[in-house]
C-alpha positions in Angstrom: 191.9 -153.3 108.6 188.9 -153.1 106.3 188.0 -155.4 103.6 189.6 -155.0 100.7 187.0 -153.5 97.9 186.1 -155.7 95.0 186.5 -155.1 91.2 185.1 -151.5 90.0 181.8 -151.7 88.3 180.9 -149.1 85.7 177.2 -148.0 85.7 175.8 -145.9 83.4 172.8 -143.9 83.9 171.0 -142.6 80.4 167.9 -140.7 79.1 165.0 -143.4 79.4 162.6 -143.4 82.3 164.0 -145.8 85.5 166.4 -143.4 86.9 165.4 -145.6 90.5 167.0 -148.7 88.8 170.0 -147.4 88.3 170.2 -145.6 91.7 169.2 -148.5 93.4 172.3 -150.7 91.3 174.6 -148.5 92.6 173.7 -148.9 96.5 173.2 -152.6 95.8 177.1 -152.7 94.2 178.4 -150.6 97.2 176.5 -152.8 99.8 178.3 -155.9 98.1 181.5 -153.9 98.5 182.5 -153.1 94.6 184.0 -150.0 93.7 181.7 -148.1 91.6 182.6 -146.2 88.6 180.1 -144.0 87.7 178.3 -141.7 84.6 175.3 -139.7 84.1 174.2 -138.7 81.1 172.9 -135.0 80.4 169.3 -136.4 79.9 169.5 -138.8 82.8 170.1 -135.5 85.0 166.8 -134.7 83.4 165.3 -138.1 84.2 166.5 -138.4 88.0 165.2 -135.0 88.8 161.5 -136.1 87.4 161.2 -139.0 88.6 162.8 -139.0 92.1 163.6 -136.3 95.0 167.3 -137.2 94.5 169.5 -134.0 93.5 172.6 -134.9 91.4 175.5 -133.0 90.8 176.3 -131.9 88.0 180.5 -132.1 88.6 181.7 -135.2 89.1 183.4 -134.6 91.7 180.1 -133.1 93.5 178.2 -135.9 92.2 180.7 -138.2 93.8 180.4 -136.8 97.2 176.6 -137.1 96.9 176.3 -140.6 96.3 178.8 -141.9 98.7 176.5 -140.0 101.5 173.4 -141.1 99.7 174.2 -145.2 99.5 176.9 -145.0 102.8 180.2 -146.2 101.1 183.4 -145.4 101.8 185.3 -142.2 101.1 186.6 -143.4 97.2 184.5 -146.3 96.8 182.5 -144.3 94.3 184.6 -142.6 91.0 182.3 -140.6 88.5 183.8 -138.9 85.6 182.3 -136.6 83.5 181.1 -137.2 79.8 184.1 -136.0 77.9 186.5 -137.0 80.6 188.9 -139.1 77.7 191.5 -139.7 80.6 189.0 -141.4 82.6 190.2 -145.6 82.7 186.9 -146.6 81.3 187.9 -145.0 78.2 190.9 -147.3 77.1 190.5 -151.2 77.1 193.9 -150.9 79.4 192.1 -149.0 82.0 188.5 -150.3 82.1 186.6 -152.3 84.7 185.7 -155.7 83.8 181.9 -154.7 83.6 179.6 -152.0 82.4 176.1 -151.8 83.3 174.0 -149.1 81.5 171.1 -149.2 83.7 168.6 -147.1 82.2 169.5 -147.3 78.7 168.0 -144.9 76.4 167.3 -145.8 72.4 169.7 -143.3 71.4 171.9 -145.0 73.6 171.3 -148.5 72.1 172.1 -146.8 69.2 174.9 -144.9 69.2 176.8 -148.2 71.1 175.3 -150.6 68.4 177.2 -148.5 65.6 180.2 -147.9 67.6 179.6 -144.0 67.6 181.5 -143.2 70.3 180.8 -139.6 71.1 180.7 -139.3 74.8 182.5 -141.2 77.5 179.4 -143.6 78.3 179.1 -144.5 74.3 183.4 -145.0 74.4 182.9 -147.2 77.5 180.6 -150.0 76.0 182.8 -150.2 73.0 185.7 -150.6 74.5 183.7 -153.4 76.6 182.8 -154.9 73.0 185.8 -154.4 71.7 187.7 -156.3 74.5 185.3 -158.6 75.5 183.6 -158.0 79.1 180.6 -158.0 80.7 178.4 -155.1 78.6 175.0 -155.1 79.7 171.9 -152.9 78.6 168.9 -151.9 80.5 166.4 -150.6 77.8 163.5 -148.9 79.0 160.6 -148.2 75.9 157.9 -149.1 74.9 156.6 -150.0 72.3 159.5 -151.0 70.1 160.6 -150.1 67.0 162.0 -152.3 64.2 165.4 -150.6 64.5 165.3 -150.6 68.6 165.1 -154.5 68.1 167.4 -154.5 65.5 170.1 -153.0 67.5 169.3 -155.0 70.9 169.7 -157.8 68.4 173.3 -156.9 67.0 174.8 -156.1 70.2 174.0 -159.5 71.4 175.2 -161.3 68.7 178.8 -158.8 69.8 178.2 -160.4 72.9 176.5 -157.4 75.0 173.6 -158.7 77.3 169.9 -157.4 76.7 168.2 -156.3 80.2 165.0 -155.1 79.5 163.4 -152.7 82.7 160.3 -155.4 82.7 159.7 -156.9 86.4 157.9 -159.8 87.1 155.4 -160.0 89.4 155.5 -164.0 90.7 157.4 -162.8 93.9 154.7 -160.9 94.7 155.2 -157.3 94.7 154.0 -155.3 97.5 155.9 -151.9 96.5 157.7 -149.8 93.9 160.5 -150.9 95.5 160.1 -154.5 95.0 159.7 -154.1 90.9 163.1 -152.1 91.2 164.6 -154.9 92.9 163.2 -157.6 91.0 166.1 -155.9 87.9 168.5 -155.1 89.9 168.5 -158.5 91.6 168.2 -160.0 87.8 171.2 -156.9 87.1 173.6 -158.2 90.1 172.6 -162.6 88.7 174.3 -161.7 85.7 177.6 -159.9 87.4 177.7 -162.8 89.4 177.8 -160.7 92.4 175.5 -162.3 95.7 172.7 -160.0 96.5 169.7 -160.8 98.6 167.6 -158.4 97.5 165.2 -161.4 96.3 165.6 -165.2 96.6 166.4 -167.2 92.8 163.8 -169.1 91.5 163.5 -172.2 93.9 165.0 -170.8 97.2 162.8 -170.2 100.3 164.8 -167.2 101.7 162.6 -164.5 102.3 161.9 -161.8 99.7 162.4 -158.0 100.1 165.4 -158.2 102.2 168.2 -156.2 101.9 171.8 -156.6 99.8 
């Protein structure tokens, strides 16, 4: 019988540039055997097709199909609903996973879940993770930034949302692209609480670059 799949995971993929951080979050949460609940923006459609040879789907349930064959998980472990889809359970606080990850987060974004706006499923999502309390964190990719960009990364941790910024290190030494994405994912997955080893914690000797 196979292991029973752990708590569902909302990532949310937006407008700004790092389409391959939130691509790589979601293989990274299926190899740790979440359920992944899953939204694309309009723009990030946009985003993923610039920066990356990955073809999304429009539909969700297309888009669905693709990513289970793209990151191997099983038949259901992946959900993505569509950005009016007001049934979906991420849009009531009775129905929505315990944390939401919006993994690139554009400025409109930021902005539009700092004011509560609310006007697609993504914006509904992080406020109802505000509103009731669970794990809301942001990936902002700009630069520079603007009084008002800080100003909202600054109320929505004060509501208890956590600030993620897309900025890698480089002490691990990097030897690829694909070690800066890791490096936030891997800082992404710490803050879940979900193991990884994509990258050892500060201190540990494990070696670097492996896989989740």
């Amino acid at each position: 019988m196979a292991d029973r799949l752990a708590s569902p995971v909302t990532v949310a993929l937006t407008g700004a540039s790092g389409a391959q951080y939130g691509l790589r979050l979601i293989e990274a949460l299926v190899a740790a055997n979440h359920e992944v609940w899953v939204m694309v923006s309009k723009a990030a459609h946009l985003v993923v097709a610039t920066e990356t040879d990955a073809e999304l789907p429009a539909r969700p349930e297309r888009l669905a199909e693709t990513l289970i064959e793209r990151t191997g998980a099983r038949p259901g472990q992946i959900r993505c609903f569509g950005r009016e889809d007001w049934m979906a359970p991420v849009a009531s606080g009775s129905g929505a996973s315990s944390a939401m990850v919006i993994c690139p987060c554009s400025t409109g974004t930021l902005s539009a879940v700092a004011t509560g706006a609310s006007n697609n499923l993504i914006e509904r999502a992080a406020d109802v993770a505000l509103k009731e309390r669970r794990s809301l964190i942001l990936v902002p990719r700009e630069t520079p930034l603007s009084a008002i960009h800080l100003q909202h990364m600054l109320d929505l941790t004060r509501l208890g949302a956590v600030m993620l910024p897309a900025a890698p290190g480089f002490y691990h030494r990097p030897e690829s692209v694909e070690d800066l994405v890791d490096f936030i994912v891997a800082r992404i997955l710490n803050q879940l609480g979900i193991e990884h080893r994509l990258m050892p914690r500060w201190g540990e000797s494990a070696a670097r670059g492996q896989s989740p």
